[in-house]
KOLSEVEX-10454 format. One record per residue (C-alpha): residue in three letters; y, z, x. Coordinates in steps of 0.05 Angstrom, whole numbers, plus 32768, in hexadecimal, padded with zeros to 4 digits. Each point is the difference from the previous one (the first is absolute). Example, Ala and Ser with C-alpha at 12.3 -4.5 7.8 and 13.67 -1.06 7.14 Angstrom:
ALA7FA6809C80F6SER80457FF3801B
***
This chain:
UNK809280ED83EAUNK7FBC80247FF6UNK7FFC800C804AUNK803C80217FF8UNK7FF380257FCEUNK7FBC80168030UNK802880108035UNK8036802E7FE2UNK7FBE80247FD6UNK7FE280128047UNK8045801B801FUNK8002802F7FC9UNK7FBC80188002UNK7FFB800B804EUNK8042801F8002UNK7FE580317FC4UNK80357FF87FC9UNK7FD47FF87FC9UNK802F80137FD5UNK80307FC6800EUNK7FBF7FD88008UNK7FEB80117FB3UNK80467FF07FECUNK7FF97FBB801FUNK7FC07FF37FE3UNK8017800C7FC2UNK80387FCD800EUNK7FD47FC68010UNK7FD880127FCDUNK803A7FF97FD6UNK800F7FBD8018UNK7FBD7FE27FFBUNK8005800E7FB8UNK80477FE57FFAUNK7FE57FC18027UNK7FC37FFD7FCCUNK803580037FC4UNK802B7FC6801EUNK7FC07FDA8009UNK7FE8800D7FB3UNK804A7FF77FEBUNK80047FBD8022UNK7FBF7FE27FE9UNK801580197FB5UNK80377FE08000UNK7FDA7FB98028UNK7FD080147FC0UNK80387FF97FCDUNK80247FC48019UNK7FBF7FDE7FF7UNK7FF280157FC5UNK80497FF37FE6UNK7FF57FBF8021UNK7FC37FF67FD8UNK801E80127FBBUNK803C7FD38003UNK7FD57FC48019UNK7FCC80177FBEUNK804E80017FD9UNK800E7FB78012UNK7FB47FE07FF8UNK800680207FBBUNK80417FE27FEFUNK7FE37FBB8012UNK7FC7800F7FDAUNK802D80177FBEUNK80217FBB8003UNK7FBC7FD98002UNK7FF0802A7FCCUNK803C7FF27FD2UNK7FE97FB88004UNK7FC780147FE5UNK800D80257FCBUNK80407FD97FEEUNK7FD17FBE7FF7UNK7FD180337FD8UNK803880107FD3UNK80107FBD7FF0UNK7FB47FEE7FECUNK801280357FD9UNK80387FE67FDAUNK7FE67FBE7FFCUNK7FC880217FD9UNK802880227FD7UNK802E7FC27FF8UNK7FC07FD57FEBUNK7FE980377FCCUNK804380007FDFUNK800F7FB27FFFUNK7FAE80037FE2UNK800B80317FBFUNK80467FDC7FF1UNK7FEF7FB6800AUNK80037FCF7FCEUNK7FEC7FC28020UNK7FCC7FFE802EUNK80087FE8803EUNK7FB97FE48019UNK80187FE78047UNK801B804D8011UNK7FD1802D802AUNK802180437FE5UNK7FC0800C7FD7UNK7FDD80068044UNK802780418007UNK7FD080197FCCUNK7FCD800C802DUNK80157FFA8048UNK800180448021UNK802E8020803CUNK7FF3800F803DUNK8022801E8039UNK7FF98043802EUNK802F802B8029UNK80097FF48048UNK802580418012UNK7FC9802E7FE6UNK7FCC7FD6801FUNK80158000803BUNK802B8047800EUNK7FD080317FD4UNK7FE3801D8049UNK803A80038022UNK803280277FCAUNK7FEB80488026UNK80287FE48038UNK804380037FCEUNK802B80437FFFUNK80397FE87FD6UNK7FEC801F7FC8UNK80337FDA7FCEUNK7FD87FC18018UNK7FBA80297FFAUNK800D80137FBDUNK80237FB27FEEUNK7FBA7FE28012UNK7FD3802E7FD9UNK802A7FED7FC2UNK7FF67FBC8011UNK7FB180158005UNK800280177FB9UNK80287FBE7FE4UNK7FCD7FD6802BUNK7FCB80227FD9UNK80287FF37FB6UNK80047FB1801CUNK7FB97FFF800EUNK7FF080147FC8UNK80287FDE7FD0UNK7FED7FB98023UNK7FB980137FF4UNK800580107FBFUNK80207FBF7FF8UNK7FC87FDF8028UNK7FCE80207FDAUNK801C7FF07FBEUNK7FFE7FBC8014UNK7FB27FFF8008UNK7FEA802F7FD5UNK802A7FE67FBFUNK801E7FC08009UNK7FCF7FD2802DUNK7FCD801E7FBDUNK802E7FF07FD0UNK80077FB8801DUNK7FB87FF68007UNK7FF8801D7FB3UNK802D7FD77FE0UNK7FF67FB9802FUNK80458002801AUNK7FF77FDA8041UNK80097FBA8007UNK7FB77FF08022UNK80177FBA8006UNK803E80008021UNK7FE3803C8037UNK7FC37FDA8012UNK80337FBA800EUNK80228030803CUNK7FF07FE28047UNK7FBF8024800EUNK80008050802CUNK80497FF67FF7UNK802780427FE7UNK803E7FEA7FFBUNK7FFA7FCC7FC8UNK7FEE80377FD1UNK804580268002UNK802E7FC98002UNK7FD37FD87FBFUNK7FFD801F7FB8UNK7FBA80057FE9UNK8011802E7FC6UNK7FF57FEA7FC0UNK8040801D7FCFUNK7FE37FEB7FBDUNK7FC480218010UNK802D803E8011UNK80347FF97FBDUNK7FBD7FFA7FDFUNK7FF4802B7FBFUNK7FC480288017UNK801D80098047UNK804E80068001UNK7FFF80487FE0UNK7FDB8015803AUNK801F7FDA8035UNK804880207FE0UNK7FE280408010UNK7FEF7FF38046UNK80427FDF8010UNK801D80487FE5UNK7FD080208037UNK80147FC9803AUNK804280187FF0UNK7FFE8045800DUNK7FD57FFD803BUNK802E7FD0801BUNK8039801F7FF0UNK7FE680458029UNK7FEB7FD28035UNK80437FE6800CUNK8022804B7FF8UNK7FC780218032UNK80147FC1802FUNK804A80077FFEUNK7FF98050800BUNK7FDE7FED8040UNK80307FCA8019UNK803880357FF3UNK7FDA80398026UNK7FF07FC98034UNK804B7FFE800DUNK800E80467FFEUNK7FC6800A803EUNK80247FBB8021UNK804880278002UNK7FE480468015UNK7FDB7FDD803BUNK80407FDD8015UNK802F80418001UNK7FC68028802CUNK7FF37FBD8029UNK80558004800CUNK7FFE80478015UNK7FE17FEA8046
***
């Protein structure tokens, strides 16, 4: 094709029609940018697919991600309640059950952390859904109000109550120390709370007030939780219709 091209370039200019020769220069000028074009359109839209290709497989990690997740925070919720449970069935009891482990709720903390966030937080530049961009930096800012409220309640646990034990003797020293030896897991499922010491005159004003506080942070806990569990959902369902448009 380029020889061609050569050939018909020479004819004109020997045979002096420069004119016609100008013309046809022009013309394959013309089509060497038209060619160029096609090129750039072509590897634009090679460009695109990819990076469609990329975004939808990013859409479907994260939804696998969200359900791990879910687990998660659906386990962390009901710590949660079983907290809250164990501070209620405390304040109202009348006879006290020694055998129970609920008082261990009193200072056992929570832990957990968010998968999705963890593992996606580079690679949400690649999203242009902007409904889905905007879904995940709400659940950013609820992330934030969980963290938060868990370690508050974390906090409160070792800065007031684990003192407040200490102060007023409230562990069982015996019945920790007969656990089987670097095991953990005796010490959750075993009561090694001492209640009279807690119903006690010069402690049980105190401890009434602290129960109030394990309340409330528990209670915001479990709301910040169940905000993100519904958000959760709402990113799960906008992933699915985009992932269905393909």
């Amino acid at each position: 094709m380029i020889k061609l091209f050569r050939k018909i370039r020479q004819k004109l200019l020997t045979e002096n029609k420069f004119s016609k020769y100008l013309i046809y220069a022009i013309g394959e000028i013309v089509l060497v940018v038209i060619g160029i074009l096609i090129a750039l359109s072509i590897n634009n839209w090679n460009e695109l697919r990819k990076a469609n290709d990329r975004e939808h497989s990013l859409y479907q990690n994260i939804l696998i991600d969200l359900e791990n997740e879910d687990v998660r925070l659906n386990s962390a919720l009901g710590q949660y309640k079983q907290h809250s449970d164990a501070y209620y069935h405390i304040y109202y009891e009348t006879n006290y059950d020694s055998t129970s482990n609920r008082y261990n709720a009193l200072r056992w903390h929570n832990i957990f952390d968010f998968i999705v966030s963890n593992k996606h937080k580079n690679n949400i530049s690649e999203i242009t859904n902007n409904n889905i961009i905007e879904l995940l930096n709400e659940k950013a800012n609820i992330e934030s109000n969980v963290l938060q409220a868990n370690q508050n309640f974390n906090d409160f646990k070792d800065d007031i109550i684990i003192p407040f034990f200490i102060r007023h003797r409230i562990y069982d020293s015996n019945k920790a120390f007969q656990s089987e030896k670097y095991k953990f897991s005796p010490l959750l499922d075993n009561n090694f709370i001492l209640n009279d010491r807690l119903k006690s005159l010069d402690a049980s004003a105190e401890f009434d007030q602290i129960l109030v506080e394990l309340k409330i942070k528990t209670s915001y806990a479990i709301v910040t939780l169940q905000g993100l569990i519904k958000k959760n959902s709402e990113i799960s369902m906008a992933l699915r219709e985009e992932l269905e448009k393909k």
